[in-house]
py3Dmol code that shows the C-alpha trace and the ligand (Angstrom):
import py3Dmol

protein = """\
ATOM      1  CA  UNK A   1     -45.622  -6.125  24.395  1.00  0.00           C
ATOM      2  CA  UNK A   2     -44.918  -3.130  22.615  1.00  0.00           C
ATOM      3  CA  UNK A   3     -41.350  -3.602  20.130  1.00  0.00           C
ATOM      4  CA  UNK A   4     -39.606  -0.380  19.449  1.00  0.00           C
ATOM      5  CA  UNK A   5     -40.176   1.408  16.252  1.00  0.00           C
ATOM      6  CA  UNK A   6     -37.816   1.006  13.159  1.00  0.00           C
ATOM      7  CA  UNK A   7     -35.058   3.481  12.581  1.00  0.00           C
ATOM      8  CA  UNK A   8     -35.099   2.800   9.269  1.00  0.00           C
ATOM      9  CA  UNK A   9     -37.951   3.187   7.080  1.00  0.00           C
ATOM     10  CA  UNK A  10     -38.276   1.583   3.600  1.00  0.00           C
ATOM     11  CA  UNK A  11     -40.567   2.371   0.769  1.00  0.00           C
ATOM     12  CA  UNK A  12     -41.091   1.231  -2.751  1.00  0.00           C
ATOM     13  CA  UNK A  13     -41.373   4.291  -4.918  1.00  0.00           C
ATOM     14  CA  UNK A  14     -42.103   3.489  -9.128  1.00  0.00           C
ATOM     15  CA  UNK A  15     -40.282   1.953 -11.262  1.00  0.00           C
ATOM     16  CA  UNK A  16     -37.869   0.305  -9.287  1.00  0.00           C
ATOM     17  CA  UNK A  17     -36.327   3.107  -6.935  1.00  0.00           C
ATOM     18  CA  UNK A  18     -36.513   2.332  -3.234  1.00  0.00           C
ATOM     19  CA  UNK A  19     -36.386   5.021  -0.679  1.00  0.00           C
ATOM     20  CA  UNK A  20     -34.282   4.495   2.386  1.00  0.00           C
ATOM     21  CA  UNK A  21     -34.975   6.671   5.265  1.00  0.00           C
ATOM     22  CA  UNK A  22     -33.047   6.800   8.741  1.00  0.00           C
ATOM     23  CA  UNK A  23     -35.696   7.658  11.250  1.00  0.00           C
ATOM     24  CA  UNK A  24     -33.966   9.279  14.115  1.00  0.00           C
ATOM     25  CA  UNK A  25     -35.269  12.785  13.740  1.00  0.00           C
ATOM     26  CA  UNK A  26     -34.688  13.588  17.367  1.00  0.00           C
ATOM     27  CA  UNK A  27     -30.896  12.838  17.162  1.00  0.00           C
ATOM     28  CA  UNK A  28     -30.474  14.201  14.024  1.00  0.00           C
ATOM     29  CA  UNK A  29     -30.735  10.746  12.618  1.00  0.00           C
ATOM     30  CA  UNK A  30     -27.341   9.716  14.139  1.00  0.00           C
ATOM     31  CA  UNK A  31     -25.964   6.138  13.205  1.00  0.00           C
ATOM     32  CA  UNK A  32     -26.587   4.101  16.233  1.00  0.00           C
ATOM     33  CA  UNK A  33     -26.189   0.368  16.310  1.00  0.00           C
ATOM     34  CA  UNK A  34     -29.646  -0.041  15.763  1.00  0.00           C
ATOM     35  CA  UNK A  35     -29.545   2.225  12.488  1.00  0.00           C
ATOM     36  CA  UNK A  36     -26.362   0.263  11.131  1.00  0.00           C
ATOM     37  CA  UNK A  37     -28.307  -3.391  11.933  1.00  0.00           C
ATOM     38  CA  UNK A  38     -30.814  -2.117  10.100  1.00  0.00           C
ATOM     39  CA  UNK A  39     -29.509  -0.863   7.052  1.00  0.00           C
ATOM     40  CA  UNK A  40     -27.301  -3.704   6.888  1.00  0.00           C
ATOM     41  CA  UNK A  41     -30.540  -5.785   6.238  1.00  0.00           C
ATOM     42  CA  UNK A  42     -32.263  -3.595   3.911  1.00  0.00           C
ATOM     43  CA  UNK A  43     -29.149  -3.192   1.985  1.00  0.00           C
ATOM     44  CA  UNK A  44     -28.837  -7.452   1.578  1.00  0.00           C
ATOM     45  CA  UNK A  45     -32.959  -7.393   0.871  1.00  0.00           C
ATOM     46  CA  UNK A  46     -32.443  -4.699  -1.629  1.00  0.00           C
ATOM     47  CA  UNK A  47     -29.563  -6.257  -3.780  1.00  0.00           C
ATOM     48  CA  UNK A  48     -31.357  -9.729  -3.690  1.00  0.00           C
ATOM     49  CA  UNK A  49     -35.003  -7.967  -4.773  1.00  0.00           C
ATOM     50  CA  UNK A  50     -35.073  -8.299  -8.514  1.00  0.00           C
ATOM     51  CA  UNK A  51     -37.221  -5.482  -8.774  1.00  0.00           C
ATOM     52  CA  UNK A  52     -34.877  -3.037  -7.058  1.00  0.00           C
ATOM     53  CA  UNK A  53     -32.947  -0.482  -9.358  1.00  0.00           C
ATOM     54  CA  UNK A  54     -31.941   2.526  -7.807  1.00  0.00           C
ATOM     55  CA  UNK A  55     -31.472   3.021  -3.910  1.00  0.00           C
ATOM     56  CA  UNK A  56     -32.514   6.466  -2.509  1.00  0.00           C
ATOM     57  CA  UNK A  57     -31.097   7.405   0.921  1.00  0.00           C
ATOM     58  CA  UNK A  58     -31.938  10.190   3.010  1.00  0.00           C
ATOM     59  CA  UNK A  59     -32.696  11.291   6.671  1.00  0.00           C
ATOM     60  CA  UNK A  60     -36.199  11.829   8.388  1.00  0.00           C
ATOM     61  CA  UNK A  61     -37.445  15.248   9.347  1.00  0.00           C
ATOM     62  CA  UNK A  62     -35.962  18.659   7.805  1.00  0.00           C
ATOM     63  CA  UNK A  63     -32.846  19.336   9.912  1.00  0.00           C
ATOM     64  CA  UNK A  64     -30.350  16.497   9.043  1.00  0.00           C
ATOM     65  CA  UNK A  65     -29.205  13.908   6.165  1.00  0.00           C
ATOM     66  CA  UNK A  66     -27.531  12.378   9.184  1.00  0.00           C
ATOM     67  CA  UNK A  67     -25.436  14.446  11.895  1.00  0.00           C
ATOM     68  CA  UNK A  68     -22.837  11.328  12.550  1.00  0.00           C
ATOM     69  CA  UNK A  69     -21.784   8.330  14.104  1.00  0.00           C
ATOM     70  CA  UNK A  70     -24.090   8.497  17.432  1.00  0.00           C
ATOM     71  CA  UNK A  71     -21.539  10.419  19.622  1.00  0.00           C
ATOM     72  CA  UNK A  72     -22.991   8.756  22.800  1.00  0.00           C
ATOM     73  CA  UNK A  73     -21.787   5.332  22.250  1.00  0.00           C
ATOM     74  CA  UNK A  74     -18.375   6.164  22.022  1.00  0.00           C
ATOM     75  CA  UNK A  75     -18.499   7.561  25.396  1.00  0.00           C
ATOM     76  CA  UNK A  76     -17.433   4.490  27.421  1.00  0.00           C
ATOM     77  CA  UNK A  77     -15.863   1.945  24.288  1.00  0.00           C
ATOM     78  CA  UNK A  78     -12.519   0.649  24.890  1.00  0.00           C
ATOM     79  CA  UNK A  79     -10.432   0.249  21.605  1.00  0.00           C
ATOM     80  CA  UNK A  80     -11.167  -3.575  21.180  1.00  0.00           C
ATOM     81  CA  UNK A  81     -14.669  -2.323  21.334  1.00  0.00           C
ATOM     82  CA  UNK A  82     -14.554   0.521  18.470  1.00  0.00           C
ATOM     83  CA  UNK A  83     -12.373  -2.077  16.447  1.00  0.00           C
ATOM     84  CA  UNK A  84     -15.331  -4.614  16.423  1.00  0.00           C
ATOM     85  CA  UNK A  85     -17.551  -2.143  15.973  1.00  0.00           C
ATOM     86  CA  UNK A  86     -16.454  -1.279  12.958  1.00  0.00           C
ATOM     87  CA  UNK A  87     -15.252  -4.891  12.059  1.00  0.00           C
ATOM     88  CA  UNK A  88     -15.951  -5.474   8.314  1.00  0.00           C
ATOM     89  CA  UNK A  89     -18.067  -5.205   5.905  1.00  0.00           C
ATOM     90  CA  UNK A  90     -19.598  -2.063   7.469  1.00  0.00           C
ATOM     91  CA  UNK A  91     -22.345  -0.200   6.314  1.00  0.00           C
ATOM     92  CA  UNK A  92     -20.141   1.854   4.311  1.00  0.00           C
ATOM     93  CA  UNK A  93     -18.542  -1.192   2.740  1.00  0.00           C
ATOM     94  CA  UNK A  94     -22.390  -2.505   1.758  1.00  0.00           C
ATOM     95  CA  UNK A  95     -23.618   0.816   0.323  1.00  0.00           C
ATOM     96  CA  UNK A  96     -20.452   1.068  -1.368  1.00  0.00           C
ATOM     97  CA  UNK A  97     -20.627  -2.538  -2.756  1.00  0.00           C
ATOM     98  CA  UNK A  98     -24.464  -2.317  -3.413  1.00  0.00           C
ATOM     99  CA  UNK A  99     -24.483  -3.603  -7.329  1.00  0.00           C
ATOM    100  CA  UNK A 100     -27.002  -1.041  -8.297  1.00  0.00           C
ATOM    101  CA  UNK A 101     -26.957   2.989  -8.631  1.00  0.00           C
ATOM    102  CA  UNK A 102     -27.522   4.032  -4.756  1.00  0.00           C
ATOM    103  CA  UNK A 103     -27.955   8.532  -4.487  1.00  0.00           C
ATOM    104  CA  UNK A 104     -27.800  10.272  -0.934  1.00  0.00           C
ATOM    105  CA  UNK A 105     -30.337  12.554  -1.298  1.00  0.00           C
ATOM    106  CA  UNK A 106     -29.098  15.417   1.438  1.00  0.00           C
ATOM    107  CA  UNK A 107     -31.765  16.836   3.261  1.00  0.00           C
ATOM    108  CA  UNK A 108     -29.766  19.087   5.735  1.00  0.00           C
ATOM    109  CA  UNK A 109     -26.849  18.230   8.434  1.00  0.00           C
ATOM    110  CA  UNK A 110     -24.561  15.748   6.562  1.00  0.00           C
ATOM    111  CA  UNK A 111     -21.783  15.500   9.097  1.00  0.00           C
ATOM    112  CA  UNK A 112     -18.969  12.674  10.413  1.00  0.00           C
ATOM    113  CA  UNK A 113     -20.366   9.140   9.657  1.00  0.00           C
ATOM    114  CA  UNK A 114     -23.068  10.774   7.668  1.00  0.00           C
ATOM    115  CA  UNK A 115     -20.834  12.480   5.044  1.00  0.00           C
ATOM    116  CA  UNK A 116     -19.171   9.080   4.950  1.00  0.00           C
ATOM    117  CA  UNK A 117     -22.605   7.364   3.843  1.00  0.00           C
ATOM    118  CA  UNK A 118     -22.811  10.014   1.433  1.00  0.00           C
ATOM    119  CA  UNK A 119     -19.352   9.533   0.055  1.00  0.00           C
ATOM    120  CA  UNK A 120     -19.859   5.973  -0.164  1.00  0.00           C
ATOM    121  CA  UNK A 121     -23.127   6.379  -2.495  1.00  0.00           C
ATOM    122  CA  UNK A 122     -22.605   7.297  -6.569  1.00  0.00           C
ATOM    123  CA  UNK A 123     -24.385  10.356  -6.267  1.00  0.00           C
ATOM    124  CA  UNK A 124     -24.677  13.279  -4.022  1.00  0.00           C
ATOM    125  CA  UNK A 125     -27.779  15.567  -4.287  1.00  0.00           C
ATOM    126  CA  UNK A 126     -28.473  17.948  -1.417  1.00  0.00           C
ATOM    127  CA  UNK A 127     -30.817  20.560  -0.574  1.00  0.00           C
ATOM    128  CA  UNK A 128     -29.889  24.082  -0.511  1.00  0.00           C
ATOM    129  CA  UNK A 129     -29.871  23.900   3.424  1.00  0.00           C
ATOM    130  CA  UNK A 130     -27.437  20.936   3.690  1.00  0.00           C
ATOM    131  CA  UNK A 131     -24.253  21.367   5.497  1.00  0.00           C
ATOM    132  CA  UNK A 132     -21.889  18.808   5.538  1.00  0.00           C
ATOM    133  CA  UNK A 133     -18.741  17.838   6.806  1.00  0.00           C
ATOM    134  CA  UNK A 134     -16.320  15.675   8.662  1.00  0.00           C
ATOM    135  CA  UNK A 135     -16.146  17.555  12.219  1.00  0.00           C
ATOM    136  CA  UNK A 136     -14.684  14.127  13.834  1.00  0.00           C
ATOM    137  CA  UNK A 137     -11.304  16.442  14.767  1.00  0.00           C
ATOM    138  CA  UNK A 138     -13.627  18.672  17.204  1.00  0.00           C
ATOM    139  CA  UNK A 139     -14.199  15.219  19.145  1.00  0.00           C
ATOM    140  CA  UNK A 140     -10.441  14.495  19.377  1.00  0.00           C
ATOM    141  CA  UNK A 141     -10.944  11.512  16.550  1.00  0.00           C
ATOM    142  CA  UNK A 142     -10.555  11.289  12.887  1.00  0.00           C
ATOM    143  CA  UNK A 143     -12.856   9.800  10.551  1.00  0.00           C
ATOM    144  CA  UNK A 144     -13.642   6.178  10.179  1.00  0.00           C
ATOM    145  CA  UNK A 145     -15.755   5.558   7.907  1.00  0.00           C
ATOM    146  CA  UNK A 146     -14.225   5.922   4.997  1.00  0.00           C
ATOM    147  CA  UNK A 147     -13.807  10.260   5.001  1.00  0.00           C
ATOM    148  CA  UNK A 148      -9.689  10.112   4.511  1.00  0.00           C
ATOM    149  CA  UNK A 149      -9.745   8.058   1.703  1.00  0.00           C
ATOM    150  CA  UNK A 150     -13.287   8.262  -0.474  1.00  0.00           C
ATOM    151  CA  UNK A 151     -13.112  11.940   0.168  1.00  0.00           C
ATOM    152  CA  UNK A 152      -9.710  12.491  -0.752  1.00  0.00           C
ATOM    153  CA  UNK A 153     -10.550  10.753  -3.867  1.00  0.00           C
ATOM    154  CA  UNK A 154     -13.768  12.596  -4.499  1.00  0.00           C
ATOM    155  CA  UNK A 155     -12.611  16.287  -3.869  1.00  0.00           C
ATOM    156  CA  UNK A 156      -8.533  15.988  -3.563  1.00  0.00           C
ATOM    157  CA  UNK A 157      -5.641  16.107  -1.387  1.00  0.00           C
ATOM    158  CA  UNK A 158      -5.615  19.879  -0.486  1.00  0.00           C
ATOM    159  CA  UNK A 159      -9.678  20.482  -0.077  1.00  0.00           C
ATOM    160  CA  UNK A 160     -10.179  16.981   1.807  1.00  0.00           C
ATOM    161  CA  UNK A 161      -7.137  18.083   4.302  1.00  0.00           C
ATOM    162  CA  UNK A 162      -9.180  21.217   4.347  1.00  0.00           C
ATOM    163  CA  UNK A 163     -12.061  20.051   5.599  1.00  0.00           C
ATOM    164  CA  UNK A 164     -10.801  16.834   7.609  1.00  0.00           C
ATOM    165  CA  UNK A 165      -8.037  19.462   9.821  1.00  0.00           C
ATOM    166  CA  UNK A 166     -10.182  22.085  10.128  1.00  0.00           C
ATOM    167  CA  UNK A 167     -13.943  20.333  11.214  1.00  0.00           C
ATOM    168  CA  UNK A 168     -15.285  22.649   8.709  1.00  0.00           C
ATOM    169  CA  UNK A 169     -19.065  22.533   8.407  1.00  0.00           C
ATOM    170  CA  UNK A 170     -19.774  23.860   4.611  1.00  0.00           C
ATOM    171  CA  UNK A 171     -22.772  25.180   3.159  1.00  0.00           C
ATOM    172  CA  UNK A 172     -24.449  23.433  -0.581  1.00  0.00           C
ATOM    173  CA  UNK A 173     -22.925  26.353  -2.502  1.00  0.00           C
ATOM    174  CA  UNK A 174     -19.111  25.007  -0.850  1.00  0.00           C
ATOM    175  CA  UNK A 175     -19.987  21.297  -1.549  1.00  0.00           C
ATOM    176  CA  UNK A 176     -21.056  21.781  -5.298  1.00  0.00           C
ATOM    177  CA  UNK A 177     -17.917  23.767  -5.777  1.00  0.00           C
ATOM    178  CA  UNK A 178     -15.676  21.323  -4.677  1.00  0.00           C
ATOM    179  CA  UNK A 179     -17.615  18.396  -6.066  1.00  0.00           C
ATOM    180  CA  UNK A 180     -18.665  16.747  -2.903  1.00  0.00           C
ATOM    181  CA  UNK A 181     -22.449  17.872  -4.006  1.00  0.00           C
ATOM    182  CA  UNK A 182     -23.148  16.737  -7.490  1.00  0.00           C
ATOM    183  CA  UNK A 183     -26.221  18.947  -7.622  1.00  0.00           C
ATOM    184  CA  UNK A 184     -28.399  21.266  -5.693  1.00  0.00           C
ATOM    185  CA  UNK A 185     -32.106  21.939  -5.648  1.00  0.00           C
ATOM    186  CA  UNK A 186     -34.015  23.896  -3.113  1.00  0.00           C
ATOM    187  CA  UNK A 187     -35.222  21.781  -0.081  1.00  0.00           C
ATOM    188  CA  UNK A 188     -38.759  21.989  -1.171  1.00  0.00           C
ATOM    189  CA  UNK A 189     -37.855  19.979  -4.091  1.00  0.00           C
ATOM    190  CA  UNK A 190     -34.946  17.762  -2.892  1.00  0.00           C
ATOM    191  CA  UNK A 191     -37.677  14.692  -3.035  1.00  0.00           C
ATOM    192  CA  UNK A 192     -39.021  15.013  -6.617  1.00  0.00           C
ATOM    193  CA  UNK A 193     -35.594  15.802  -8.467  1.00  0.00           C
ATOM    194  CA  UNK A 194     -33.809  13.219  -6.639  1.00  0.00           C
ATOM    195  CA  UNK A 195     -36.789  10.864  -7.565  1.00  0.00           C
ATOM    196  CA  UNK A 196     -36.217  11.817 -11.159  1.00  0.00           C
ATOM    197  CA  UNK A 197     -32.265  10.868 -11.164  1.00  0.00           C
ATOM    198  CA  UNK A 198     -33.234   7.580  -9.325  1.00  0.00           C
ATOM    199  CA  UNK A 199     -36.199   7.640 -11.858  1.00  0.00           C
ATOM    200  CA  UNK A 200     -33.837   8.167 -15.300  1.00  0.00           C
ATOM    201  CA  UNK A 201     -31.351   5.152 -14.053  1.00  0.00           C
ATOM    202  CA  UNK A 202     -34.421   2.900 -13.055  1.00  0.00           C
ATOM    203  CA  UNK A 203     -35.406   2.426 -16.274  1.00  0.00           C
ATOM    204  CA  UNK A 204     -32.164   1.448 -17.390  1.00  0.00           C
ATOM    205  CA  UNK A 205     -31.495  -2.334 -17.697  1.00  0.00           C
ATOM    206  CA  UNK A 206     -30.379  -3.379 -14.391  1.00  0.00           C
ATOM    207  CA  UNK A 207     -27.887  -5.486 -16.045  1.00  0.00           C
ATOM    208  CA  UNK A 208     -26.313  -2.791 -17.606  1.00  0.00           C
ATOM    209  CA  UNK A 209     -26.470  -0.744 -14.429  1.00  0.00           C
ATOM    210  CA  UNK A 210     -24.405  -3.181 -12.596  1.00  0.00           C
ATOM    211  CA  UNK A 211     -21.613  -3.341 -15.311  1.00  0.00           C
ATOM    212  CA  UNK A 212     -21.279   0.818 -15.850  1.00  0.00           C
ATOM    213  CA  UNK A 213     -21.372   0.961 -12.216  1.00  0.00           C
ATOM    214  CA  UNK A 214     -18.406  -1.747 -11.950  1.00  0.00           C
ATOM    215  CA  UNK A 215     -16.523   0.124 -14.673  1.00  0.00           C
ATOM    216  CA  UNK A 216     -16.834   3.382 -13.334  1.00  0.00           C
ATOM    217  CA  UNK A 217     -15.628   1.744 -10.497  1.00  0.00           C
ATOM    218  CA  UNK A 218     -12.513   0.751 -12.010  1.00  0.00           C
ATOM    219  CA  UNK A 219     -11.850   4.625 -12.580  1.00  0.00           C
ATOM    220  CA  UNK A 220     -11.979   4.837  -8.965  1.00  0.00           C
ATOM    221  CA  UNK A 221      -9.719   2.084  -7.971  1.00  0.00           C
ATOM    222  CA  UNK A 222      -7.320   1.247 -10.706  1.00  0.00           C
ATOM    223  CA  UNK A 223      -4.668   3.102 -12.654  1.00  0.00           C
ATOM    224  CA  UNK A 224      -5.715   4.114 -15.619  1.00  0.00           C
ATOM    225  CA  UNK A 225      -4.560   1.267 -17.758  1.00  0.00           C
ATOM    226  CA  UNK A 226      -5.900  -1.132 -16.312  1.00  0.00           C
ATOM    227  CA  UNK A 227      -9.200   0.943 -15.604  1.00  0.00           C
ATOM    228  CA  UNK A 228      -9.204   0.705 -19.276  1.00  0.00           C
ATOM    229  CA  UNK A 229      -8.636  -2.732 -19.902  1.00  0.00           C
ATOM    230  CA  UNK A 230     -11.236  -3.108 -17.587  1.00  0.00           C
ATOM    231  CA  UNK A 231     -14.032  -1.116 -19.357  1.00  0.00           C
ATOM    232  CA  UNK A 232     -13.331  -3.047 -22.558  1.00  0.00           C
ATOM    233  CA  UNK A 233     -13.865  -6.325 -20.976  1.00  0.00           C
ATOM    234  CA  UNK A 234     -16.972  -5.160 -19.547  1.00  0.00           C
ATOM    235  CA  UNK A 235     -18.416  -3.621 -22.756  1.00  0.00           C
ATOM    236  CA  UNK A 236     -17.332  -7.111 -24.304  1.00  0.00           C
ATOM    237  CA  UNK A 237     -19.759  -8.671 -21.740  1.00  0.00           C
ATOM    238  CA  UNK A 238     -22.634  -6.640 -21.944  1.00  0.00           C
ATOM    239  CA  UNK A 239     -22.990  -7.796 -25.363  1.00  0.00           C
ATOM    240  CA  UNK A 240     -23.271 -11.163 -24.303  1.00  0.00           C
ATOM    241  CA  UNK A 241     -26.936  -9.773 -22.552  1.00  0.00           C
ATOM    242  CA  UNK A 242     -30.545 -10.512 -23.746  1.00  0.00           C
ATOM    243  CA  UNK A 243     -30.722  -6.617 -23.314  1.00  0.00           C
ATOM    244  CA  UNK A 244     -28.196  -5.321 -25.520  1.00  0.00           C
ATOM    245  CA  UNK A 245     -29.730  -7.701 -28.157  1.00  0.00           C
ATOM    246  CA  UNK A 246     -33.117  -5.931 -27.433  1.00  0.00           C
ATOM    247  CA  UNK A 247     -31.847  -2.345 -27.248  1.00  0.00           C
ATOM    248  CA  UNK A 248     -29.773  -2.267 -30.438  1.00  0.00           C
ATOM    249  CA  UNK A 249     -33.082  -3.755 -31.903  1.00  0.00           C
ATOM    250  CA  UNK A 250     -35.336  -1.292 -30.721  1.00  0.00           C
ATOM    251  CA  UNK A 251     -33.646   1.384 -31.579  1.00  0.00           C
ATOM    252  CA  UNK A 252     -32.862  -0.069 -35.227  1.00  0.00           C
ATOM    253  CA  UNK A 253     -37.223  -0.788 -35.276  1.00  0.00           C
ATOM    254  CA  UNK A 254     -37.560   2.909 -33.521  1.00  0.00           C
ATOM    255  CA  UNK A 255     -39.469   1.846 -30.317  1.00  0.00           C
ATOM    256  CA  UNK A 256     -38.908   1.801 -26.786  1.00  0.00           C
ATOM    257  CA  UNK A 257     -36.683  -1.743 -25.203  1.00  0.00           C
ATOM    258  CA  UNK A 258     -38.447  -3.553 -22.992  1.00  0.00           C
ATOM    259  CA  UNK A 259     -35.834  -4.797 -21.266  1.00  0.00           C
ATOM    260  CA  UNK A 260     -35.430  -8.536 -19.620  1.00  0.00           C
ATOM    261  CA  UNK A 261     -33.103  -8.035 -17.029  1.00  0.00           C
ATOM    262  CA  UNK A 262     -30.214 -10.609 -18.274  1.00  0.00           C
TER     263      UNK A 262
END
"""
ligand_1 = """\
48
COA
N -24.634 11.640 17.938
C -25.544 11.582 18.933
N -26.487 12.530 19.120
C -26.504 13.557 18.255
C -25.588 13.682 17.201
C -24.611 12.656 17.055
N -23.719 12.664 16.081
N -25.849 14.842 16.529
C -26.900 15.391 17.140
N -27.311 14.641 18.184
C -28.405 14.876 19.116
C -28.080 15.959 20.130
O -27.310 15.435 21.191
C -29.473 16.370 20.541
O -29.986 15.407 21.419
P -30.760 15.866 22.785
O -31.928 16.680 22.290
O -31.156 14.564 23.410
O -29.783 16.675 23.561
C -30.276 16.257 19.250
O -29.531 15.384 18.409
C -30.445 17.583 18.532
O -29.163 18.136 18.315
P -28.746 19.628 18.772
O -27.265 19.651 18.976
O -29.594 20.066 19.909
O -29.166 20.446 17.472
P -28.510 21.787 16.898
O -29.398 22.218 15.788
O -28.205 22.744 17.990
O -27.093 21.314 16.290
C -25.585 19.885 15.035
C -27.035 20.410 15.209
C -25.670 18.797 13.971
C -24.671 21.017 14.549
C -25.067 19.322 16.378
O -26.025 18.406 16.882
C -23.748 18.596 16.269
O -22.710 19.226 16.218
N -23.792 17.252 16.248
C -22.593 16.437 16.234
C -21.963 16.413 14.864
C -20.695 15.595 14.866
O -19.714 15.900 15.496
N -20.730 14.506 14.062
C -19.603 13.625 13.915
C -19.686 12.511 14.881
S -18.299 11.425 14.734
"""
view = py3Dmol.view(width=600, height=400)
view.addModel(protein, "pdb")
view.setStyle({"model": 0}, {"cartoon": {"style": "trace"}})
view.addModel(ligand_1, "xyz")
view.setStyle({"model": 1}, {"stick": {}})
view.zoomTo()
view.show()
């Protein structure tokens, strides 16, 4: 009995990144139910592996990140239907939630549900042939994954309306200008320079991953008050770690920290 192959490939690059690839190439790597089962998993097997640090995700072949929610399924839903399909947590609640740095590294079309993924990693780094954008009005829908509100937040009101109305595709240059991209490379390189990001954070302490990440969280989601308050009380913490111990003292014996991970 032959079992169909995964749409989601996972491999353990050094030091601590892993590389998450949906493996759809023929639809443009479109989320199907299939894709969001299985990154639901390796999302949960990634934040309980102890020697995960940085999550890479990208999109097989050389044409698309990911071109959207898999436009065939919502051919025949009824409403009850698309409501428990996107019942929650959804994938773009458990990327968004993952405790450690996650980067979309955007390898060309970067559309709908895609852009979505994208907006709910920390990082956006696309090649110079990535287009993205949230065409859902061309379908007679509006985004659902997150778009109106983590993109609103990311770019502003005025560009996210923009974009959103309109069904815009726009190319790297566009993104990076409005801050959707963080960087560009060119596509030949997209792999290596997002491997050295995911590289730089890996060798971080994961401990003190998780609590910059939370308080640059706080920026996201609080006013700025209590975003502050926040910060403090998480800077308070990390000095209750084995690895702040061991990183003020290698730095005051001038050698590298090996860090502990607690
Ligand atoms: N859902 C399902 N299938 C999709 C898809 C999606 N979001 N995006 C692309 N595909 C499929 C196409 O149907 C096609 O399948 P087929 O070969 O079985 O017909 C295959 O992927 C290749 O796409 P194609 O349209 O032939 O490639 P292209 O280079 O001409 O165009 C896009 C690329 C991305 C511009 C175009 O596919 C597109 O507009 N996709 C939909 C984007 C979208 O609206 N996303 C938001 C969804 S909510």
């Amino acid at each position: 009995m032959s079992s169909a192959p995964p749409v989601v490939r996972v491999e353990n690059m050094d030091r601590g990144v892993r590389l998450v690839t949906i493996d759809r190439p023929q639809k443009m790597n479109a989320l199907n139910a299939a894709v969001r089962d299985a990154l639901t998993d390796v999302a949960a097997e990634a934040a309980d592996d102890a020697d995960v640090r940085v999550l890479v995700i990208t999109g097989a072949g050389e044409k698309a990140f990911i071109a959207g929610a898999d436009i065939g399924e919502f051919a025949d839903r009824t409403p009850l239907e698309q409501r428990e399909a996107m019942a929650t947590p959804t994938i773009f609640d458990r990327i968004w939630d993952f405790p450690l740095p996650t980067i979309a590294m955007i390898n060309g079309f970067c559309l709908g549900g895609g852009c979505e993924l994208a907006l709910a990693c920390d990082v956006r780094i696309g090649a110079d042939t990535a287009r993205i954008g949230q065409p859902e009005v061309n379908l007679g829908i509006i985004p659902g994954g997150g778009g109106t509100q983590r993109l609103t937040r990311l770019v502003g009101y005025g560009k996210a309306h923009q974009l959103i109305l309109t069904g815009e595709i726009i190319d790297a240059v566009k993104a990076y200008e409005i801050g959707l991209l963080d960087e560009i490379v060119p596509a030949n390189e997209l792999k290596e320079k997002t491997l050295d990001v995911a590289r730089a954070m890996a060798s971080k302490s994961p401990v003190t991953l998780k609590l910059a990440k939370r308080a640059l969280r706080a920026a996201y989601e609080m006013e700025l008050s209590a975003g502050l308050e926040q910060e403090r009380d998480l800077f308070a913490l990390a000095f209750s770690t084995d690895d702040k111990v061991e990183g003020v003292k290698a730095f005051l014996e001038k050698r590298k920290p090996e860090w502990k991970g607690r």
